[in-house]
KENUKE-528852 format. One line per field, with one value per residue (C-alpha): residue number from 0; residue in one letter; x, y, z. Coordinates in Angstrom, 2 decimals, decimal comma, padded with zeros to 5 digits. Layout:
// KENUKE-528852
n NUM/...
res a/...
px X/...
py Y/...
pz Z/...
END
This chain:
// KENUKE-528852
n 0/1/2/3/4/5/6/7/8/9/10/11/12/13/14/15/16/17/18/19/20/21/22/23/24/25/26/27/28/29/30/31/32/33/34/35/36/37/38/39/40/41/42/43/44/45/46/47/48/49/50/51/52/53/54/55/56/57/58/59/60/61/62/63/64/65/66/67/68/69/70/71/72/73/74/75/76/77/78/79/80/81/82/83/84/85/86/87/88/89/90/91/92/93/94/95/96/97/98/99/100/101/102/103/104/105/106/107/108/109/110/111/112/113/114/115/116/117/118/119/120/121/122/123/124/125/126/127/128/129/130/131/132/133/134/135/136/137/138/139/140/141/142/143/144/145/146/147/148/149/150/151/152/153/154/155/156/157/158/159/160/161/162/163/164/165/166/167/168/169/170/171/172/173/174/175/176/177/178/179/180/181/182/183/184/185/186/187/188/189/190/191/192/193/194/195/196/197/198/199/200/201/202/203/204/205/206/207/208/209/210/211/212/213/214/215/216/217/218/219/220/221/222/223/224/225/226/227/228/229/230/231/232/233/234/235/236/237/238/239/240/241/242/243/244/245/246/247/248/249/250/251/252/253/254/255/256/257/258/259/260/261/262/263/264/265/266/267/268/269/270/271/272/273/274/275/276/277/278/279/280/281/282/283/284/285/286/287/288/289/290/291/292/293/294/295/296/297/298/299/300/301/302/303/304/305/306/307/308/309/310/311/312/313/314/315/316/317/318/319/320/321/322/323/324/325/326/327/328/329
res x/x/x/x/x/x/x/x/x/x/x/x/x/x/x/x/x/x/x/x/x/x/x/x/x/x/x/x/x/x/x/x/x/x/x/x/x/x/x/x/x/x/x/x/x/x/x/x/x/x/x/x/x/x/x/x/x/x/x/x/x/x/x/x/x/x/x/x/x/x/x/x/x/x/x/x/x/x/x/x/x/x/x/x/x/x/x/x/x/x/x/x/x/x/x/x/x/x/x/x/x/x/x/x/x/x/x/x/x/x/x/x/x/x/x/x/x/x/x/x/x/x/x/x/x/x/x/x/x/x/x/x/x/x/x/x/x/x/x/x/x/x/x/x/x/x/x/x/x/x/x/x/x/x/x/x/x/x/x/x/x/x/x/x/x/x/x/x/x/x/x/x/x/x/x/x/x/x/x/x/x/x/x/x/x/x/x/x/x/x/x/x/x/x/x/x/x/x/x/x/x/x/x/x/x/x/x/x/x/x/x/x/x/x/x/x/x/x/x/x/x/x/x/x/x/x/x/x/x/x/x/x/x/x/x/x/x/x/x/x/x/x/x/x/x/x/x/x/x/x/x/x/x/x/x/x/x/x/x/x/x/x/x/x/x/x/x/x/x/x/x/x/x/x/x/x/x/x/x/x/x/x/x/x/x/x/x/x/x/x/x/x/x/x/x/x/x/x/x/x/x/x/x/x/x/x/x/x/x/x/x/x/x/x/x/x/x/x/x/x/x/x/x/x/x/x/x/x/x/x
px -084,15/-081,20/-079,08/-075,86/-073,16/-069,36/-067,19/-064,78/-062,74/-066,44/-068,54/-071,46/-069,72/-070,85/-074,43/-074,71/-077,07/-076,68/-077,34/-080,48/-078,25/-075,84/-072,85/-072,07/-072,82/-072,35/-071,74/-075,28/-073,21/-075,27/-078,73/-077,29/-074,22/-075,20/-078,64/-079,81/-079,77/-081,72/-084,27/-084,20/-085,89/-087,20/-089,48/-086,61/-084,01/-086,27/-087,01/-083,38/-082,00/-084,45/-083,00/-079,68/-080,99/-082,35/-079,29/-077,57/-079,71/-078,30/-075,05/-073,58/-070,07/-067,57/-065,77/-068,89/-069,35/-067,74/-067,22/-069,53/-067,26/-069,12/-066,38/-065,78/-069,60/-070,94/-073,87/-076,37/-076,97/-073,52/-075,14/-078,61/-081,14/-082,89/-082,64/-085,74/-085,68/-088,97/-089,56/-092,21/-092,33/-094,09/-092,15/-088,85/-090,03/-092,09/-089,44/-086,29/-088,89/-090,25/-086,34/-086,27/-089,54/-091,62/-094,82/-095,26/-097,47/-100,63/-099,46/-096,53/-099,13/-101,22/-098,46/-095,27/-091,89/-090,01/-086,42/-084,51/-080,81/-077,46/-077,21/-074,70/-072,27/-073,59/-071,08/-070,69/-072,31/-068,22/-067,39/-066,07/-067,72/-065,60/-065,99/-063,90/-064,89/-066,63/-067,75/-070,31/-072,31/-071,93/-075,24/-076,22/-080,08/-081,22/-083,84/-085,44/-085,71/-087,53/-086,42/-088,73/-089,29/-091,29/-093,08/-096,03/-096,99/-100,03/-099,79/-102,56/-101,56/-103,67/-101,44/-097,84/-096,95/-097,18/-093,76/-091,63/-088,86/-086,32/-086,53/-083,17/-081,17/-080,44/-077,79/-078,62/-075,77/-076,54/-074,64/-076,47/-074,38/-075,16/-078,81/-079,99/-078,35/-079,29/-082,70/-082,81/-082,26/-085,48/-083,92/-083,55/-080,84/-077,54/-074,48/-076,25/-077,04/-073,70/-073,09/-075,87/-074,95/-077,15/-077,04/-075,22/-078,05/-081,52/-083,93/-087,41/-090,25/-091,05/-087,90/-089,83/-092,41/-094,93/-093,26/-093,95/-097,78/-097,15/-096,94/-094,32/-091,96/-092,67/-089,98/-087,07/-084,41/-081,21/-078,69/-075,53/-072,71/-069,52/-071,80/-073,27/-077,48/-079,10/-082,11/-084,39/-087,46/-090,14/-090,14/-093,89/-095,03/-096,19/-094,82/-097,27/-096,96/-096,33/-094,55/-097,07/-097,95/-094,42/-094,58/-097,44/-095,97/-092,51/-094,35/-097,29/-096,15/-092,65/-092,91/-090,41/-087,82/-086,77/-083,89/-085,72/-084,84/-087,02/-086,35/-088,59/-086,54/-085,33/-087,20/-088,87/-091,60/-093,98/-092,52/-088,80/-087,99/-086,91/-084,99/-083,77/-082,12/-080,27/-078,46/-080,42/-083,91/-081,80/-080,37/-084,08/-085,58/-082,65/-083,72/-087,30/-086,42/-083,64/-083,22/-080,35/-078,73/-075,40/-075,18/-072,37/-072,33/-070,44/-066,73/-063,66/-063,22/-066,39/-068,44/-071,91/-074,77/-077,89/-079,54/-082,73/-082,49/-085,26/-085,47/-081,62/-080,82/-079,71/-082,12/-079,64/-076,61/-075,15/-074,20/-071,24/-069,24/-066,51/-066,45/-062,88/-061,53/-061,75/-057,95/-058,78/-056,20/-052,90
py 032,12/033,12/030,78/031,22/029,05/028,79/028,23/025,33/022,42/021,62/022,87/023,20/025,02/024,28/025,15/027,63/028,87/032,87/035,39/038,03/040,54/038,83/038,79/035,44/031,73/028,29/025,23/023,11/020,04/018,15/018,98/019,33/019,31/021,50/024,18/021,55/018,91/020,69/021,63/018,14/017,02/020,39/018,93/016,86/020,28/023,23/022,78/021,72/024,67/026,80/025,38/026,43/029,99/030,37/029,82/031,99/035,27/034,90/035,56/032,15/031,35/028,37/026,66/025,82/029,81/032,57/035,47/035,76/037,35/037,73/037,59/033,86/033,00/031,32/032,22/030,50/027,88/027,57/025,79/025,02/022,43/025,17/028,82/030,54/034,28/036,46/040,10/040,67/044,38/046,03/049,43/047,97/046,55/049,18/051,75/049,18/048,85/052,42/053,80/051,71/052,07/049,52/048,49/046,21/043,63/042,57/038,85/040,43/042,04/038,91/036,24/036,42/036,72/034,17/032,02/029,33/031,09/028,97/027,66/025,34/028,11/031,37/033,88/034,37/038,16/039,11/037,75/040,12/039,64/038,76/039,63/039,85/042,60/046,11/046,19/043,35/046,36/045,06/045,21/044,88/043,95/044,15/041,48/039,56/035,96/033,10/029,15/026,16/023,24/020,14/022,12/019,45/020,29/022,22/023,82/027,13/030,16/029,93/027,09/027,80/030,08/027,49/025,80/029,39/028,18/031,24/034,81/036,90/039,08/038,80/040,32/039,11/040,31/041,04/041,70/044,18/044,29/040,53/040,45/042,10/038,94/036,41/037,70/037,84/034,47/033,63/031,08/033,78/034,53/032,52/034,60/037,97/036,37/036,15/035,62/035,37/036,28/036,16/038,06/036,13/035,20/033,57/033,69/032,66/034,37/034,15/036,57/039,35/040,51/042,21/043,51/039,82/039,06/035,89/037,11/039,76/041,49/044,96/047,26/049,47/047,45/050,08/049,95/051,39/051,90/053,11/054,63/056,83/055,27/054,36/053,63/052,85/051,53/049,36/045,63/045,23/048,20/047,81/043,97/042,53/039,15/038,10/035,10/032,96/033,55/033,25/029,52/028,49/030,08/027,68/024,79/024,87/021,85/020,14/019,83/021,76/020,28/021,79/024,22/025,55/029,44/032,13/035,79/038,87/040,07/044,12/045,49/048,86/051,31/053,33/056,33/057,62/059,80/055,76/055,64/052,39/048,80/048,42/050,50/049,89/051,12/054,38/054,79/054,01/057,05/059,33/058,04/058,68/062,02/063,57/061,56/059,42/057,49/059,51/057,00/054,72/050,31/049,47/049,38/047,60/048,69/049,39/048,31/047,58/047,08/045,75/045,61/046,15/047,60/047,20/050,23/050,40/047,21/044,77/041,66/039,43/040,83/042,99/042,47/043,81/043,46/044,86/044,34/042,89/041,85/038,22/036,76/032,87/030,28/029,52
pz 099,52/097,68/095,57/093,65/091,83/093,31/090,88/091,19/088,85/087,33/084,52/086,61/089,66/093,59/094,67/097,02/099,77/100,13/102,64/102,31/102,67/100,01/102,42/103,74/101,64/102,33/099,87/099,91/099,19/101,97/099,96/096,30/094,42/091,71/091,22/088,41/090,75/093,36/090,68/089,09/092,97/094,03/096,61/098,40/098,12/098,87/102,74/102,96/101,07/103,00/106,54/105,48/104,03/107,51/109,39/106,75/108,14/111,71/111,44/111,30/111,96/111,65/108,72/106,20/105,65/104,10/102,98/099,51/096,27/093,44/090,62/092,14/091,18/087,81/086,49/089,15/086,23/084,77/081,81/081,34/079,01/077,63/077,15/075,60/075,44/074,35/073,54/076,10/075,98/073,05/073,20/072,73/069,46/068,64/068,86/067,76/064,32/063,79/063,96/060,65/058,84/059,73/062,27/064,73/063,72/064,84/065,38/067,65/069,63/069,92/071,02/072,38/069,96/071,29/069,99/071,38/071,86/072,99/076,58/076,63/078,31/080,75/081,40/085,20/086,58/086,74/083,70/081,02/077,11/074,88/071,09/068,16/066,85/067,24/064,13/064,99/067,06/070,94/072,78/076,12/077,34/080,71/081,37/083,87/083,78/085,79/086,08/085,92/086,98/084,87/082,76/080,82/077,32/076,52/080,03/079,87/081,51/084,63/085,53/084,47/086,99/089,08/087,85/088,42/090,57/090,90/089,38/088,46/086,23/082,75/080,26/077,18/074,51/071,22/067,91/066,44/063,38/062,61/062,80/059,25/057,46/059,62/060,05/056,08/055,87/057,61/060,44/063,02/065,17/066,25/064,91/066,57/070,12/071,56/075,76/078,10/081,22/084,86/088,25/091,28/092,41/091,87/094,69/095,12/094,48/097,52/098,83/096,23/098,54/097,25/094,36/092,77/091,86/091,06/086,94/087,38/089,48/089,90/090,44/088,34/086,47/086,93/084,18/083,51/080,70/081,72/085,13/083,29/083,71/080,26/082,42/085,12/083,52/085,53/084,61/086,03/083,85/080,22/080,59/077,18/078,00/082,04/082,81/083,25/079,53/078,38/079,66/078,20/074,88/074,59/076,51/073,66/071,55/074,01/077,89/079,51/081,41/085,14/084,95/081,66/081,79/079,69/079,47/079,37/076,60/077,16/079,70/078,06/079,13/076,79/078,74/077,54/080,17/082,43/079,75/078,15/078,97/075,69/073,27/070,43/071,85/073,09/069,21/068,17/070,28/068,44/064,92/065,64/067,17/065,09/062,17/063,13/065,93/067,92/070,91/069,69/070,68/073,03/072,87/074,00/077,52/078,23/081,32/082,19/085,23/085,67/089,02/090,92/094,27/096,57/099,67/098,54/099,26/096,00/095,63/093,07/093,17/090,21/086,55/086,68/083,25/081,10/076,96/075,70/072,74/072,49/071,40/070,26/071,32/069,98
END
């Protein structure tokens, strides 16, 4: 099934059941209010929410539907307990490191990267990004990214895929700009990780198909600056560390709670010619190549897409966002 966020007078927006074909939606306000409170009693809301998803594939009429309008959606958790974002493909941070100088490390190859970014806020898959500046060096990165339910501590990996709830779309926005300092004062990131923003919608594994082995989803994550494409790569191919394994990584010492989200981190293959889902991997492959990087951060104005498309047809929903200057309140 397919489930999205309406937004309304609330932080945490109206849960809502959406069609397969991601044109008509109802409120689930009979089952849920909210997606964390569906996930908070999974076993109580998923046959429920599943009822409704069923009715919402025959072409239901009356009052309760409508007509679905993405730019009116949160992200399909508005705000969530946890965020935890990894950097699950090695030739993103292969490239990203060699462009500079330096290897990959054994230990990176061994166990996931992972940090613990903000999550108190999502941008909606509408939403523009605001920043102050350009000079901070505006990033997007296309990722994938799964929801859980109660996680326990110490969970191995031959168990943890069994608490994926939902799979969809990240854009995980990055100030390139920001990270050498924060980065050189050994804490990691928080300045540099900006906006996280999500597809529409979040649907089941179970709405994958075969594309989804139960570790990872296994078709082309399409992205887009200004519709030009950056790239197409495959987010099943040269995936280092499957979901399953990115679980058992952040639940190794804390139990994770349901609603946790983690990220793949940029989806990347070993071949260039899919190109790339960030700027900073493309500007990478120029480095490496030529010497130095030409292709420019994003700008003011600019717009970007993420999306995967299954026999044409759009699974989540797209990312659909424009970069603007962020003007603080009077």
């Amino acid at each position: 099934m397919k489930l999205g966020t309406l937004k309304n007078d609330t932080r945490d927006g109206a849960l809502c059941v959406v069609s397969r074909d991601l044109k008509t939606a109802t409120v689930a306000y009979d089952v849920a209010p909210t997606l964390q409170a569906a996930l908070d009693d999974w076993d109580f809301s998923a046959p429920r929410l599943a009822a409704l998803y069923a009715a919402a594939n025959r072409a239901p009429s009356g009052s309760r539907w409508f007509e679905v309008d993405f730019a009116k959606f949160h992200a399909p958790l508005p705000r969530a307990f946890q965020w935890a974002d990894a950097s699950a493909y090695l030739s993103h941070a292969e490239r990203v490191r060699k462009a500079r100088g330096a290897e990959l490390g054994r230990e990176l190859r061994e166990e996931p990267l992972m940090y613990q970014g903000g999550s108190d806020a999502f941008l909606g898959p509408h939403d523009d990004i605001p920043v102050e500046s350009e000079a901070w060096g505006i990033d997007l990165e296309g990722e994938l990214a799964i929801v859980t339910g109660d996680v326990p501590m110490g969970v191995k990996r031959d168990r943890a895929g069994e608490a994926i709830r939902l799979v969809m779309l990240a854009n995980d926005v990055s100030l390139r700009d920001l990270v050498p300092a924060e980065l050189a004062k050994g804490f990691g990131f928080f300045q540099s990780k900006t906006w996280t923003a999500f597809s529409p919608v979040a649907v089941t594994p179970d709405e994958l198909g075969a594309a989804w082995d139960g570790r990872k989803l296994r078709l082309p994550l399409v992205v887009h600056v200004n519709g030009e494409l950056l790239g197409r790569p495959d987010a099943g191919t040269d995936m280092a560390f499957d979901f399953p394994r990115l679980i058992a990584h952040a639940a190794k010492s804390r139990r994770l709670g349901a609603g946790t989200v983690i990220g793949s981190g940029t989806v990347s293959n070993k071949d260039p010619k899919v190109g790339v889902c960030c700027l900073a991997e493309k500007r990478a492959l120029e480095a490496i190549k030529g010497g130095r990087a030409a292709t420019p951060f994003l700008r003011f104005g600019d717009r970007v897409r993420i999306e995967i498309l299954a026999e044409g047809r759009s699974i989540f929903g797209a990312i659909d966002q424009q970069v603007v200057r962020y003007e603080p309140h009077r």
